[in-house]
N, C-alpha and C positions, 0 to 999 in steps of 0.2 A: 967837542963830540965829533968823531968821525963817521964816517957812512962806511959802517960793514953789511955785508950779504944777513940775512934773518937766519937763512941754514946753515948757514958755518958757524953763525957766534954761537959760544958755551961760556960755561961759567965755571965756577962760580962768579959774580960778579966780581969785578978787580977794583981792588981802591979808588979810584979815578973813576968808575963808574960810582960809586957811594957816596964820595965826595960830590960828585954832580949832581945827583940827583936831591942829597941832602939840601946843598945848594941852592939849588934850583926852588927846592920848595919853601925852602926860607925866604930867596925872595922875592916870589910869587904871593907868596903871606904878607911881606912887609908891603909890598905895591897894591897892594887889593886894601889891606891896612889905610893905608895913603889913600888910595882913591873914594874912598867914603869915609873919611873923618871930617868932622864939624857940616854935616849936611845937615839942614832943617827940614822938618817934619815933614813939609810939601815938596821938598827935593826929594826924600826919599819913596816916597808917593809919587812923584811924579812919571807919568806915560806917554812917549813920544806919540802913541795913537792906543784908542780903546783894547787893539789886540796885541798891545805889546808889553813885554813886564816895566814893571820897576826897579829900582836899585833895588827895595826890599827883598821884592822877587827874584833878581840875579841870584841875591846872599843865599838866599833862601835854596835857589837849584844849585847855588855852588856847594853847600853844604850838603845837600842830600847827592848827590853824584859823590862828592870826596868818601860820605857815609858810605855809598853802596856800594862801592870800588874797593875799597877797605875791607868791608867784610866780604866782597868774593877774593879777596887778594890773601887773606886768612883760611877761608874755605878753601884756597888753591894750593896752601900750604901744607894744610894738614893730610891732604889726598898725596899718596904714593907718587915719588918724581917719576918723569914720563920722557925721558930723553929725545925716543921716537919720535913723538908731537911736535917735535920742531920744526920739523918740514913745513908742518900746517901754518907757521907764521911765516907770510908775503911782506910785508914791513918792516923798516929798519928804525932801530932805535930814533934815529933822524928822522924818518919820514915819519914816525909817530907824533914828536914835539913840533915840529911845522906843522901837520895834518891838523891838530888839537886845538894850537895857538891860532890858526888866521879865521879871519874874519870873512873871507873870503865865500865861505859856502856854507850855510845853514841847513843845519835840518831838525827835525821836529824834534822835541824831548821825549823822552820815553815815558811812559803815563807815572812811573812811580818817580821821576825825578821831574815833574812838571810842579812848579808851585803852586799853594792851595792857600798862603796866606798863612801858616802855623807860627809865623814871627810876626808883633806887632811893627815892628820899626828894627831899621839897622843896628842899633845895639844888640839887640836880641838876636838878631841871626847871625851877626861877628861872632858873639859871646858862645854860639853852636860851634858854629867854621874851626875859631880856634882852638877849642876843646878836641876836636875831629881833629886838626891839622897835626896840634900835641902828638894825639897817639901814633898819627899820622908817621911823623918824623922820629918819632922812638923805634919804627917799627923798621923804618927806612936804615936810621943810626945801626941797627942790634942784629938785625935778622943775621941769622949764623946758618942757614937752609939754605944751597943752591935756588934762587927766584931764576934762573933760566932753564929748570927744567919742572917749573908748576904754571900752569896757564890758564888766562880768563879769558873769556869770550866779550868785546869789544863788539855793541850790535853794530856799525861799520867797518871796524880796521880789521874783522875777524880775530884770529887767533893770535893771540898775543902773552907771551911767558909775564912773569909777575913781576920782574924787574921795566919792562912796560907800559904794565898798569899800573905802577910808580908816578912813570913821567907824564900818564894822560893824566894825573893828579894834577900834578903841579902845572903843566901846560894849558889844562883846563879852566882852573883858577885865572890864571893870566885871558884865555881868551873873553872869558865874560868880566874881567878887569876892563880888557878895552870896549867892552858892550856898554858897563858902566860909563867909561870917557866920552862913549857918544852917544849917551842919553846927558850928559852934563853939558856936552857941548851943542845942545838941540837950542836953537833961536829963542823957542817957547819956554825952557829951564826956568823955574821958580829963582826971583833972585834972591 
């Protein structure tokens, strides 16, 4: 991935953007996959402090973010391309997938993507993820619609075209991946 300017780049997406992002999401899936297989019931439960989530809880916003990004990334399709509107995106493909992935700056989740507990245990909220991530990547694979002239609103990165809101998919996945890795590697961790 290179670093283009956000107002110059068009589309339609080029192979090499498809291919990556396809990529990308595959394996984001299979590492998230890997990073809670064979946990017990009290790993998966378990809370580095009272206000913090769980593995269950991670899966749980992971899924529901991948859910609600998907159906505005569908909504953004179906509304009339906007060529225009591209000025209104300040970020680069690149700055998107770093912005998304580090760890480095937290902020709060948005009330509909905060977990509430609707999965009893990891199985159950994988068995969502990957159902989501499916359509996810069929939609990534097929889309024959110019995705850089339909756009979602990002409540941080602002405005962002729908090829985009692809990669905070798949880069999203991977940051609460490594949230995962240090709530396992916390002293207190259920052995």
């Amino acid at each position: 991935m290179e670093e283009r300017d956000p107002a110059t780049t068009n589309g339609p997406i080029t192979p090499e953007e498809r291919t990556y992002v396809v990529d990308t999401l595959l394996a984001t899936r299979d590492a998230l996959r890997q990073a809670v297989s064979g946990l017990s019931d009290d790993q998966q439960r378990y809370k580095t402090a009272p206000d913090r989530w769980s593995i269950t809880a991670c899966m749980e916003h992971i899924y529901l973010v991948e859910r609600g990004i998907s159906k505005a990334i569908h909504t953004a399709m179906l509304a009339p391309a906007d060529p225009d509107r591209r000025m209104a995106i300040k970020v680069s493909d690149l700055f998107v997938i770093k912005a998304v992935r580090s760890r480095g700056v937290t902020i709060p989740a948005p009330t509909p993507f905060v977990p509430t507990g609707r999965f009893a245990d990891v199985p159950s909220a994988l068995e969502a993820f990957e159902q989501q991530r499916a359509a996810t990547l069929t939609f990534a694979e097929t889309a024959a619609a110019d995705m850089r002239v339909h756009f979602f609103e990002h409540p941080v990165l602002g405005t962002l075209d729908a090829y985009q809101a692809l990669l905070v998919i798949a880069s999203h996945g991977e940051r609460h991946r490594k949230q995962i890795e240090e709530i396992k590697a916390s002293t207190a961790f259920p052995a």
